[in-house]
C-alpha positions as MATLAB code, in Angstrom:
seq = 'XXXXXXXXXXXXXXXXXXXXXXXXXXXXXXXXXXXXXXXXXXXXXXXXXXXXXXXXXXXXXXXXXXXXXXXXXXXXXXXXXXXXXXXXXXXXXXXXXXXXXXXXXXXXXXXXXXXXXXXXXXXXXXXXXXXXXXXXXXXXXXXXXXXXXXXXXXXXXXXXXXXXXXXXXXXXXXXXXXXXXXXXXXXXXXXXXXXXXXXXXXXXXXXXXXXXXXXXXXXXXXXXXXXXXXXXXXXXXXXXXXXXXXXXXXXXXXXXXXXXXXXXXXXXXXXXXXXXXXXXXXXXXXXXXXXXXXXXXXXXXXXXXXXXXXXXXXXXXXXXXXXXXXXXXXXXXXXXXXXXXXXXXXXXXXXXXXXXXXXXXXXXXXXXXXXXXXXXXXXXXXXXXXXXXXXXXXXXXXXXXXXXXXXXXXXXXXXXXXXXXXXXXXXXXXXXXXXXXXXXXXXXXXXXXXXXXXXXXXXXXXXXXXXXXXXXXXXXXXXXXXXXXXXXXXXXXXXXXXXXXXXXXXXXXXXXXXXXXXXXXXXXXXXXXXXXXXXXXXXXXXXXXXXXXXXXXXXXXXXXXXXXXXXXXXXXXXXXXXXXXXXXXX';
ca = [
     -58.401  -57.391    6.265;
     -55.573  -54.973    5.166;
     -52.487  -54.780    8.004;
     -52.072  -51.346    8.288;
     -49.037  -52.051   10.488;
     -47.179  -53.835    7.373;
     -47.831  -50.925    4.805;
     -46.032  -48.741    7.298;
     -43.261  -50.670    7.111;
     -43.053  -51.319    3.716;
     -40.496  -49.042    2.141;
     -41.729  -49.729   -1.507;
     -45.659  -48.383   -0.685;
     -43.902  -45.476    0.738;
     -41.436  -44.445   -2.350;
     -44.505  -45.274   -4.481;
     -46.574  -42.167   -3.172;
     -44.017  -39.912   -3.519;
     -42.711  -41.373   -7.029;
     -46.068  -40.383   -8.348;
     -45.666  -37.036   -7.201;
     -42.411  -36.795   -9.575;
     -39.688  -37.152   -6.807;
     -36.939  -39.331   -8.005;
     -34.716  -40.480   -5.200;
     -30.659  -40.827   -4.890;
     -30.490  -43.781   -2.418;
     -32.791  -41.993    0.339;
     -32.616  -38.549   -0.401;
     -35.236  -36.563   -2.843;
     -36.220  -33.214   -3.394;
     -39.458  -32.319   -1.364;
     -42.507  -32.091   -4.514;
     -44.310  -29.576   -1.088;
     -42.122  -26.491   -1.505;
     -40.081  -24.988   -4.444;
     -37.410  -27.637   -3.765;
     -34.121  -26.729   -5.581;
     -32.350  -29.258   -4.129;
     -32.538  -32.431   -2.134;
     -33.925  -31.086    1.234;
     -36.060  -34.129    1.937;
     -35.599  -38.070    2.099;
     -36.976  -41.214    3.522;
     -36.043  -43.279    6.972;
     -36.971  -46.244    8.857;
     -37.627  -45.421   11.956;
     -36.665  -47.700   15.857;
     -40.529  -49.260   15.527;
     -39.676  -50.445   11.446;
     -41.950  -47.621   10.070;
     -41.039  -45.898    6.493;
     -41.483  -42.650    7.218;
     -40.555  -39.376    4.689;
     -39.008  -36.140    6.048;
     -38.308  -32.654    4.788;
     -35.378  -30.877    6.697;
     -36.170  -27.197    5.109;
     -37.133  -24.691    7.814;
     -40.141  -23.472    5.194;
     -41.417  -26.810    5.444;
     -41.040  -29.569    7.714;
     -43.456  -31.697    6.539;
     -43.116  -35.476    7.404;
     -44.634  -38.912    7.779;
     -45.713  -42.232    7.030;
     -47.367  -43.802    3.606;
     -50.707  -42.650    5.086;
     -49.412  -39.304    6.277;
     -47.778  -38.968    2.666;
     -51.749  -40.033    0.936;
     -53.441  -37.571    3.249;
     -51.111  -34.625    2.100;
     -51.469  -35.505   -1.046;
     -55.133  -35.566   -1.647;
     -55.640  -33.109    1.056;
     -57.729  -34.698    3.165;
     -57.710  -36.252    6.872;
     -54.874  -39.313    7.625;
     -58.026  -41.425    8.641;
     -59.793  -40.807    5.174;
     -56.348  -41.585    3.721;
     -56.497  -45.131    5.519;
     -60.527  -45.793    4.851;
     -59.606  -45.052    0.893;
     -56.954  -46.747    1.101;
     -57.778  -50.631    2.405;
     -60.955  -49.667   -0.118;
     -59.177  -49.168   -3.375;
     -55.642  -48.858   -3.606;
     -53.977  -51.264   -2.128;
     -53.585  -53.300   -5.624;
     -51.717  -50.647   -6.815;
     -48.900  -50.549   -5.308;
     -47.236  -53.228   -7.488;
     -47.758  -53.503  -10.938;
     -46.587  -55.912  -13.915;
     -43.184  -57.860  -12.801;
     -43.240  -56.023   -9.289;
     -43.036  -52.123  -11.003;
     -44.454  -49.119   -8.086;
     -47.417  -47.211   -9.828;
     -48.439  -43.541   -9.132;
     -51.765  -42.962   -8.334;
     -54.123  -41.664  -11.336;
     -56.481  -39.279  -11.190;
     -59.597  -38.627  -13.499;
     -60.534  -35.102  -14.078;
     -62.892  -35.057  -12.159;
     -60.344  -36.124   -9.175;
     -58.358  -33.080  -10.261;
     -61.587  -30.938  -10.215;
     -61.955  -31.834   -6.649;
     -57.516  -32.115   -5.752;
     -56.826  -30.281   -2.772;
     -61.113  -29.471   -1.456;
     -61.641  -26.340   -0.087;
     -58.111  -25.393   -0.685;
     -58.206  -25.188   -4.049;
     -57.949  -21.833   -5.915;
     -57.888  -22.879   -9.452;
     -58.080  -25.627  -11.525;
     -56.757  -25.557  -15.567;
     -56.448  -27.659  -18.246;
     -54.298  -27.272  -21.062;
     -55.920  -28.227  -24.452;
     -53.680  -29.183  -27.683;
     -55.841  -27.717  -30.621;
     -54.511  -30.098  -32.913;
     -56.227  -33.233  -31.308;
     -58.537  -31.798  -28.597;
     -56.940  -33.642  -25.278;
     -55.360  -32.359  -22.250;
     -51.253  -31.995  -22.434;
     -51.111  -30.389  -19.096;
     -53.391  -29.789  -16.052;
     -52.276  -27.773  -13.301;
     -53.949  -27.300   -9.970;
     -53.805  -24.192   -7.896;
     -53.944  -24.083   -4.003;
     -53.153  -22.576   -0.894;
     -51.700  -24.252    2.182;
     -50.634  -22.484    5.925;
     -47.237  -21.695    3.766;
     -48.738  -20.058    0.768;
     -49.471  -20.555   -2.588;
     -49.002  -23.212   -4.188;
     -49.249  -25.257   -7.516;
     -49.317  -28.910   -8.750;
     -49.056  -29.898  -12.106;
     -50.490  -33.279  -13.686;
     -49.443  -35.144  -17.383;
     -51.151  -37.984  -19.638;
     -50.571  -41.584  -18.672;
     -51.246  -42.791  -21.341;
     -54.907  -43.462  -20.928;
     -57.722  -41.710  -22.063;
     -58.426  -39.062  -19.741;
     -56.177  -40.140  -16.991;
     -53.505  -38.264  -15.233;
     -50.610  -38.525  -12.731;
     -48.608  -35.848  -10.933;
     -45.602  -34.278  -13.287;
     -44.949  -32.312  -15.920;
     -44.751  -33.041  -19.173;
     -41.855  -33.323  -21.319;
     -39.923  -30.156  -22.410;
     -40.990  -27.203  -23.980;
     -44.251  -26.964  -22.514;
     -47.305  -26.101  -23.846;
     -48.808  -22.395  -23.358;
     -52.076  -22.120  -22.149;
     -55.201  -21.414  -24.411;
     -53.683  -22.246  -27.741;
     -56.870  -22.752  -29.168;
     -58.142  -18.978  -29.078;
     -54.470  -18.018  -29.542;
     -54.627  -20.167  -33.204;
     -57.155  -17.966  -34.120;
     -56.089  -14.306  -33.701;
     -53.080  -12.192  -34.383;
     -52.940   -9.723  -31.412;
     -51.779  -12.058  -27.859;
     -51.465  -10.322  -24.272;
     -48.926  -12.558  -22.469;
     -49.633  -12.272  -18.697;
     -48.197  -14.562  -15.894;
     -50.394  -17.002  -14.503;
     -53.517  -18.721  -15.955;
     -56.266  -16.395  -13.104;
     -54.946  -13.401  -15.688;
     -55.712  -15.432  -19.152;
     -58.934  -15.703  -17.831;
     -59.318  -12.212  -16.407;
     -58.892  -10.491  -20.074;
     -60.869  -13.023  -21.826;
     -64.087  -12.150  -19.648;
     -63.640   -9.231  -20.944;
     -62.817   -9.838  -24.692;
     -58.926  -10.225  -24.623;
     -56.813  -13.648  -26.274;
     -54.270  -13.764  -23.506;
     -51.901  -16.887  -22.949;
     -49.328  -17.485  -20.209;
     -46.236  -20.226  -19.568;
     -46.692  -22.635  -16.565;
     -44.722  -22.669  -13.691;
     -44.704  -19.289  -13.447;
     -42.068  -16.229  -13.616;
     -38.483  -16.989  -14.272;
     -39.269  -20.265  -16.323;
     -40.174  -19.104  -19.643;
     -37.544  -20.762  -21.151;
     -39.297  -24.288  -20.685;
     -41.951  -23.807  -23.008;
     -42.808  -23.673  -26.353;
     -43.567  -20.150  -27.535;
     -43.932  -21.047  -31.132;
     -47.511  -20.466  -31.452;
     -46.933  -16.654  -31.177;
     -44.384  -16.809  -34.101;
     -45.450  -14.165  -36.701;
     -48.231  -12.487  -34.117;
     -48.614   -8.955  -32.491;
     -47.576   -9.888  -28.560;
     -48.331   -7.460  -25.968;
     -46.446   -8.635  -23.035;
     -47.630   -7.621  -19.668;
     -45.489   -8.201  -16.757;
     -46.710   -8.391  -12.725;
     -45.851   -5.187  -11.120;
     -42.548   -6.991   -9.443;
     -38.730   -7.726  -10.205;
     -39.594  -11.150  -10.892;
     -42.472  -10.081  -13.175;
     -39.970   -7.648  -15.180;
     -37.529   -9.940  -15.934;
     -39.739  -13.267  -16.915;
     -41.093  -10.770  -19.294;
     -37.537   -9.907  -20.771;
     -36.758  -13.407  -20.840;
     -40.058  -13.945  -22.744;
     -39.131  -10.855  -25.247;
     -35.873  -12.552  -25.940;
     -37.136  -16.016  -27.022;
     -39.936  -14.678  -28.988;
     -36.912  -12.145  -31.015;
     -35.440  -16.040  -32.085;
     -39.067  -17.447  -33.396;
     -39.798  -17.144  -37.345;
     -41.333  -15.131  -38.846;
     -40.606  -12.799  -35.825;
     -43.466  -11.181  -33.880;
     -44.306   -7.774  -32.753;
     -43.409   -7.328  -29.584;
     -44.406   -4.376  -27.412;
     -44.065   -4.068  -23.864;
     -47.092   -2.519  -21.775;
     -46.397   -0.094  -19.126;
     -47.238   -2.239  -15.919;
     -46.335    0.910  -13.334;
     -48.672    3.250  -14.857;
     -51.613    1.462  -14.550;
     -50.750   -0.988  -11.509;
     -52.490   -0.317   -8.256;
     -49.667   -1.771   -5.899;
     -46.730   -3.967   -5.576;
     -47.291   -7.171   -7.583;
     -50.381   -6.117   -8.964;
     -51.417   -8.141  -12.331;
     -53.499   -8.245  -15.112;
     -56.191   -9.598  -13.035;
     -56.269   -6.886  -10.511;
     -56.548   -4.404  -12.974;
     -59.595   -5.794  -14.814;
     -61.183   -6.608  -11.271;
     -60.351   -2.559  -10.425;
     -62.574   -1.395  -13.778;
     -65.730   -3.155  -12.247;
     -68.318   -5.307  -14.458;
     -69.228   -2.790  -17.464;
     -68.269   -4.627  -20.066;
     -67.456   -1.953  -22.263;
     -65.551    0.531  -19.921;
     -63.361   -2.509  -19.491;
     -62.461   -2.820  -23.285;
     -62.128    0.401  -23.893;
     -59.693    0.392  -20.802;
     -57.444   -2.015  -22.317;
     -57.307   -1.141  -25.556;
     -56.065    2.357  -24.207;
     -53.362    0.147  -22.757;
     -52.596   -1.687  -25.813;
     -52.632    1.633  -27.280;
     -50.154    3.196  -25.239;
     -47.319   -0.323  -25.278;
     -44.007    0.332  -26.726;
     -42.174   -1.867  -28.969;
     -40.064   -4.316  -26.435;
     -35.808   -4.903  -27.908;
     -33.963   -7.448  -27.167;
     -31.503   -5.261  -25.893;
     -33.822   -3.796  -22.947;
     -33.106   -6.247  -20.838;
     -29.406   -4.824  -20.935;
     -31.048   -1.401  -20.453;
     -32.513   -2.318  -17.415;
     -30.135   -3.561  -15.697;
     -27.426   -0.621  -16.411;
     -30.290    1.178  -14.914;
     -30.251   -1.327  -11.919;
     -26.588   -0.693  -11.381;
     -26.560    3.199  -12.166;
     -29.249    3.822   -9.531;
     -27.970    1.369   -6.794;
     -30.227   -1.253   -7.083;
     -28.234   -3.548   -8.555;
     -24.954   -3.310   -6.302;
     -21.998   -5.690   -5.130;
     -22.220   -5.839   -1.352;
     -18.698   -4.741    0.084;
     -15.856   -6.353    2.090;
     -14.360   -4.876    5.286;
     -11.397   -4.107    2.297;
     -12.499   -1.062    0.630;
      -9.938   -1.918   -2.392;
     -10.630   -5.684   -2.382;
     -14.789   -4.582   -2.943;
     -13.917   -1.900   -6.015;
     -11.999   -4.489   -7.872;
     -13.756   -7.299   -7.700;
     -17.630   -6.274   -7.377;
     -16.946  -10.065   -6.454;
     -20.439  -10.328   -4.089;
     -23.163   -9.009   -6.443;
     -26.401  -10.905   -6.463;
     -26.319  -14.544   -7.864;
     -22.759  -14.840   -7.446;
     -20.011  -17.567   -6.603;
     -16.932  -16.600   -5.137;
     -14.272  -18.994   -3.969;
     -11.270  -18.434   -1.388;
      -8.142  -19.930   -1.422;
      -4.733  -20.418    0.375;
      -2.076  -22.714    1.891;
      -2.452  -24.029    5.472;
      -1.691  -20.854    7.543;
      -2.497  -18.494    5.259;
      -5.852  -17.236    7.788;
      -8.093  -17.540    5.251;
     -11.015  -18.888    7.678;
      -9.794  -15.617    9.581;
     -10.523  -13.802    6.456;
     -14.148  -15.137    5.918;
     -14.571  -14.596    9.972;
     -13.752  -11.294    9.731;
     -15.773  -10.403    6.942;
     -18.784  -12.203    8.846;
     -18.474  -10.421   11.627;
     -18.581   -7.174    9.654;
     -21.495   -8.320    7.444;
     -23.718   -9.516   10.944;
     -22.134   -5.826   12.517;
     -23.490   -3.852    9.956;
     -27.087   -6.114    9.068;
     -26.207   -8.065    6.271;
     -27.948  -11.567    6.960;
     -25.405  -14.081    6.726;
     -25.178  -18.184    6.844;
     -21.790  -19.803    7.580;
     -21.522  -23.038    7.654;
     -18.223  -24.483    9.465;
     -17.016  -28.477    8.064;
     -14.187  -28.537   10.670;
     -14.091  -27.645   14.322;
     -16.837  -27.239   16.653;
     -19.475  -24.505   17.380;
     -17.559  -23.048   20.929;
     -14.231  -23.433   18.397;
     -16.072  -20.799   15.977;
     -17.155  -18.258   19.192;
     -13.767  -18.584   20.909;
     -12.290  -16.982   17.510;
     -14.678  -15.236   16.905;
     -13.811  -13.488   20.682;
     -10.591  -12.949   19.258;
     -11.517  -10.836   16.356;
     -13.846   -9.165   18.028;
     -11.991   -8.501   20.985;
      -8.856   -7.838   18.695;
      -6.770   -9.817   21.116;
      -4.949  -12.973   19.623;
      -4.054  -13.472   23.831;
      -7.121  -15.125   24.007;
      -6.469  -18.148   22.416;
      -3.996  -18.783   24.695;
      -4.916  -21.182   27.214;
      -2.221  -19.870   29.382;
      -2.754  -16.814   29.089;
      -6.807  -17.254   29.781;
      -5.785  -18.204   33.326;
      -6.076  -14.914   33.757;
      -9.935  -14.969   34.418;
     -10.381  -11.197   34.904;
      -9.552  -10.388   31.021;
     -11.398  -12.874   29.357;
     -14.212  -12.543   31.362;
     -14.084   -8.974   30.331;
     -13.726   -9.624   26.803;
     -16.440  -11.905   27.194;
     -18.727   -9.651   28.757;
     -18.131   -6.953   25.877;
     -18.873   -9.044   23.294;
     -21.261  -11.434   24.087;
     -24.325   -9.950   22.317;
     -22.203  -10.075   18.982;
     -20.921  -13.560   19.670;
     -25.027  -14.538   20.508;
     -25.285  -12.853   16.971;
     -22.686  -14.618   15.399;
     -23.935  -17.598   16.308;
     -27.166  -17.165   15.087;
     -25.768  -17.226   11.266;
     -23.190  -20.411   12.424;
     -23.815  -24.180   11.508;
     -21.390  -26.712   12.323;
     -20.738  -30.291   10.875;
     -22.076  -33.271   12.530;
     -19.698  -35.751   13.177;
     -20.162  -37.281    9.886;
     -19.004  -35.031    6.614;
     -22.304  -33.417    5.338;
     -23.179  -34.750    0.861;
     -23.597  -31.952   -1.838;
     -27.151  -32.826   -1.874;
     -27.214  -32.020    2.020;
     -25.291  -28.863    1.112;
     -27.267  -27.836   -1.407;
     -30.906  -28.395    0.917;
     -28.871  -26.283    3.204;
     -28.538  -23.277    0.634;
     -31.307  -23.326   -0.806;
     -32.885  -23.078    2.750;
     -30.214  -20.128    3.622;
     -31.383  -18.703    0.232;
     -35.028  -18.076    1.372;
     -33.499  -15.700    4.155;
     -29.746  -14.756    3.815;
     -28.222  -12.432    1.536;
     -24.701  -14.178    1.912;
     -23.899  -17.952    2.175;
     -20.423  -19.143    2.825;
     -19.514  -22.609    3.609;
     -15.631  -23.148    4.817;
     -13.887  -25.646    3.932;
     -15.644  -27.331    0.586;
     -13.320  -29.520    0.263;
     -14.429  -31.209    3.655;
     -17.198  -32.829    1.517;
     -17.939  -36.715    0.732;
     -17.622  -36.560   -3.317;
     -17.928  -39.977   -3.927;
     -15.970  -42.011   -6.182;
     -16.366  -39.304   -9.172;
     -15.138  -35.975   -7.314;
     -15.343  -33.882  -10.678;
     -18.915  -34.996  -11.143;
     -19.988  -34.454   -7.928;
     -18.574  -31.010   -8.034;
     -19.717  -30.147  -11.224;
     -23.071  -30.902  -10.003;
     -22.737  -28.845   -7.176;
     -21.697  -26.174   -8.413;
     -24.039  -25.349  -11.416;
     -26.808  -26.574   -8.969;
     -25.685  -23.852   -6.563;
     -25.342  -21.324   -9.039;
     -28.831  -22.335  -10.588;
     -30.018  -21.583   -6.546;
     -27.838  -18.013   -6.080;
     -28.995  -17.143  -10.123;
     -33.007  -17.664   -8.879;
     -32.930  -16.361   -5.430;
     -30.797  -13.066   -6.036;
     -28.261  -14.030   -3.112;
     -23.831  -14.612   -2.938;
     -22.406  -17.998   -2.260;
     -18.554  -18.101   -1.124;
     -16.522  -21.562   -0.413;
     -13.082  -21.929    1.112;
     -10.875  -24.535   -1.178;
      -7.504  -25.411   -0.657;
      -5.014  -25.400   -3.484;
      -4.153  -29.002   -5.015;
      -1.021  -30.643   -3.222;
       0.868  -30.940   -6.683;
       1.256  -28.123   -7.861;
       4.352  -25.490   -9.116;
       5.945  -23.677   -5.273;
       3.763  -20.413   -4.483;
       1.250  -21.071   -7.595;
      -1.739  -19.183   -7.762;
      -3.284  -19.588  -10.634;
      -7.165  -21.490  -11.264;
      -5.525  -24.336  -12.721;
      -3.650  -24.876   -8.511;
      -7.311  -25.540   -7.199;
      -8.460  -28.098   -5.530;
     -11.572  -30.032   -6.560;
     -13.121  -30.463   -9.523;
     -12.928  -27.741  -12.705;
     -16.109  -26.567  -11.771;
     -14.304  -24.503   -8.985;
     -12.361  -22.379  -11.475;
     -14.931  -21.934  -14.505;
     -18.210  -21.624  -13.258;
     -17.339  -19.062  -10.218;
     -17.438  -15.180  -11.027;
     -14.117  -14.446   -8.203;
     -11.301  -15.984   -7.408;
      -9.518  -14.893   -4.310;
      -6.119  -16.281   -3.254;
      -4.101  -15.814   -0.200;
      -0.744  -15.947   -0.161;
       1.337  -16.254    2.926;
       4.771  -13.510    2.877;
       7.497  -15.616    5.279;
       9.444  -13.251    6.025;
       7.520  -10.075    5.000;
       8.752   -8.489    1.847;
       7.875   -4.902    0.363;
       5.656   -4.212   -2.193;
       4.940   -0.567   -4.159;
       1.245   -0.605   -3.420;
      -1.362    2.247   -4.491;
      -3.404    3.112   -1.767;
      -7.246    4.119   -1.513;
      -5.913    7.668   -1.329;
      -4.068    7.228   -4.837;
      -0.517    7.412   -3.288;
       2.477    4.945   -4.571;
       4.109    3.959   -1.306;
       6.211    0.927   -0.218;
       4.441   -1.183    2.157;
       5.894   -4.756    4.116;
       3.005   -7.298    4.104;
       3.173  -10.626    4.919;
       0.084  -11.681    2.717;
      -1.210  -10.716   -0.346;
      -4.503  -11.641   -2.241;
      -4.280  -12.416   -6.090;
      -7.631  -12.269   -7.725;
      -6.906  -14.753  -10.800;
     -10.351  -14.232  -11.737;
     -12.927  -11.187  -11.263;
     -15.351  -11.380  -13.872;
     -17.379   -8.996  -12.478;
     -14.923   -6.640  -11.577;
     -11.787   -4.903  -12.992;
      -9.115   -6.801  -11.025;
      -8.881   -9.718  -12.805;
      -5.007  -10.927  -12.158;
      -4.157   -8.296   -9.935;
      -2.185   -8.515   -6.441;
      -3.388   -6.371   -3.098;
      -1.265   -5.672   -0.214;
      -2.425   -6.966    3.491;
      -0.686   -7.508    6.941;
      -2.633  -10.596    8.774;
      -2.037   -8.711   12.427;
      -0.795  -11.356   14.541;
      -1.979   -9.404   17.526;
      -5.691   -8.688   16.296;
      -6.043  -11.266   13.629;
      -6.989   -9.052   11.448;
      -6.284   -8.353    8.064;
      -5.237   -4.465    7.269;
      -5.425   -3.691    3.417;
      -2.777   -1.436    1.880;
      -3.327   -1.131   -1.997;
      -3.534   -2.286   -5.280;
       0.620   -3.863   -5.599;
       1.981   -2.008   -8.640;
       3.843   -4.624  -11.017;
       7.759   -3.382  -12.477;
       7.106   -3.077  -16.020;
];
């Protein structure tokens, strides 16, 4: 008799579940294979009673639970099924040749039948050149949505386990593709199958929009491709980063672009929808869609630069602004998918910066995430009060003896501080990892249009910082670059380094900081205030006294790469008030 109690507690029956889903662990912590998992969101505990027990920490998911749990989710079916198949026929498989974990395998029939009732659609991906299955992937739909699964060759004849295969990836009916010249590429396999009911070779890359550049698109090399995006951003540009691979393949094919709006019946509408919309006659369906083939214009490389001057000429592509009118024009430093850092000594305010510039982003309905590494949450609200309040009096303790002004400060402003909060995390008592960081953002992602975490450099980094931060970074920019959104982190400058310096090579952390950010911002402290011949949002030349300034060493979206801007940090409001653009002496 099988001791259920003992495969609870056995940490190795529990990794080998989830390895055969694809997760590869760091120590405890994974990536959850249940939600589009950028990052590692998810991990694996042992619990007060001894039990193994997995966990995701991303609000969009939550799932968690034991080995049997884990099986359950997996096959979807009940936890007590889970147990009855398991003490049946897989316990043995939980340790194979000199101790090695085994995923589970599946036949296709298994994978016919993955998920029950919850399955929307189940396709196999067929190599013409040897008739077997490269690639299966499994279509479903759970409380949270849609989802998909995708399963590769062990090995054995006919038997799979959860993964994809290696890089590039196949494309999906390259059989019928082989054999004709004209291709519709569509996105997702339902729409391949929607135009071939009706006479149409259509193919399509798995994983869906925005990962076209994992497969192999050779097939179409020399071919006349008709590419037919989802009526959606995301559709659009997977089909301009489809058009730009297949400009690279020899011999070169045609490429023509249909016109999704014209003949799309709503938002996200697809291929599918618009052969379901033409009813069942056969022919009024052809004839439909050769009107549309008809009517395709050739696709350039160069219209994916078209569209997005377009984006940015009609506001929809747009940096969001700073409380600093001049600090916004020059930078464009928060457009979407961007990382902007902010630097300074010790006492330069720039966590009063970032505060301020929260409070103006939550005051005028910009969601924001914030996430504080030093100081506690009622630390963050009393200076928060301040701003707000625009009275630096009441971070005097003395000074708050007087209960009659704080309390009306508080009263004024406590719907803005509940707001505030809202957006605010705070560090445990333990310094949070990158990979912690990361779950974090990509969660914020989902949600928020600006993340900001202050200070970075509060992070564990291990005994390899400029790894760890290298990783970080391009992982975060991989998560901003997919989800649209602005990331900002508060550095410090390195402690060697020339008096006053501020210039990429003075920050702190890895080199990842300075070349894979788009903006640079750096505060620098005036002690005493000295004058400066500033231009001013009204064009005027005027000397100012400021004790800071900000030097943008780097503002690649922007035009104020190495320029200097004139502020007073207002020790009675602490608040910054911009002047202008500091004219250099020639």
């Amino acid at each position: 008799m099988i001791d259920l109690s003992t495969i609870r507690r056995d940490r190795a029956a529990l990794e080998a579940e989830l390895v055969g889903l694809g997760v590869r662990f760091k120590g405890k912590v994974c990536r959850c294979p249940w939600h589009d998992d950028h990052s590692a969101s998810a991990g694996i505990y042992e619990g007060e009673d001894g039990v193994w027990r997995f966990k995701c920490l991303a609000g969009s998911c939550g799932f968690g639970g034991d080995v049997f749990d884990v099986r359950a989710k997996i096959r979807g079916i009940a936890v007590a099924d889970a147990v009855k198949e398991f003490a049946q026929t897989q316990r043995p498989r939980l340790q194979g040749p000199a101790g090695t974990r085994l995923p589970p395998v599946y036949t296709m029939d298994q994978l016919r039948r993955y998920k029950g009732a919850a399955q929307e659609g189940f396709y196999a991906y067929t190599d013409p050149a040897t008739g077997r299955v490269d690639l299966v992937v499994v279509r479903f739909r759970e409380a949270d949505g849609k989802k998909f699964h995708q399963f590769k060759p062990n090995g054995e004849l006919d038997r799979f386990i959860f993964g994809a295969p290696p890089e590039p990836r196949p494309l999906y009916n390259r059989q019928r593709v082989a054999a004709t010249e004209k291709v519709i590429v569509v996105e997702g396999e339902k729409c391949v199958h929607a135009l071939h009911s009706v006479g149409f070779v259509a193919t399509t890359s798995p994983m869906g929009a925005g990962k076209a550049s994992y497969a192999d698109w050779s097939p179409l090399a020399g071919k006349t491709v008709y590419l037919w995006p989802d009526n959606d951003e995301a559709g659009v540009k997977h089909m301009a980063e489809v058009a730009d691979i297949l400009s690279r393949l020899s011999p070169a094919p045609t490429v023509l672009l249909i016109d999704h709006v014209a003949i799309a019946s709503g938002p996200k509408a697809d291929a599918a929808d618009y052969v379901a919309e033409l009813g069942g006659d056969q022919h009024e369906c052809e004839g439909a869609i050769l009107a549309v083939l008809q009517d395709a214009g050739p696709q350039r490389p160069a219209d994916g630069l078209r569209q997005r001057l377009e984006d940015i000429a009609s506001g929809k592509l747009r940096a969001l602004a700073w409380p600093w009118p001049m600090l916004t024009r020059w930078t464009n430093a928060l457009l979407p998918g961007t990382l902007t850092t902010i630097c300074g000594d010790p006492g330069s305010a720039k966590s009063y910066l970032l505060l301020e510039a929260a409070l103006h982003w939550i005051a005028t309905g910009v969601p924001i995430a914030l996430y504080e590494l030093e100081e506690d949450r009622q630390y963050w609200q009393h200076r928060a009060l301040c701003l707000l309040a625009g009275d630096s009096r009441l971070a005097d303790y003395e000074w708050l003896s007087h209960q009659g002004e704080w309390q009306t400060a508080y009263t004024l402003h406590a719907d803005a501080i509940d707001a505030m909060s809202l957006s605010l995390t705070v560090a445990a008592e333990s310094s949070p990892t990158h990979e912690s960081l990361l779950a974090w953002i990509a969660d914020q992602a989902q949600t928020k249009d600006i993340i900001a975490i202050d200070p970075i450099t509060a992070v564990e980094s291990g005994d390899k910082p400029w790894i760890a931060d290298l990783r970080f970074i391009m992982e975060a920019k991989r998560i901003m670059r997919e989800t649209g959104k602005r990331l900002i982190l508060v550095t410090h400058p390195k402690k060697a380094r020339q008096k006053g310096g501020s210039a990429l090579d003075d920050l702190a952390g890895g080199a990842a900081y300075q070349r894979f950010v788009q903006t640079v911002i750096w505060i620098v402290s005036h002690v005493p205030e000295q004058t400066f011949t500033v231009h001013s949002t009204g064009g005027s030349a005027d000397a100012v006294d400021c004790n800071r300034t900000i030097r943008t060493p780097k503002a690649r979206n922007g035009i104020g790469t190495g320029r200097e801007f004139g502020y007073t940090f207002c020790p009675q409001r602490l608040a910054f008030i911009e002047h202008g653009v500091v004219v250099k002496d020639r």
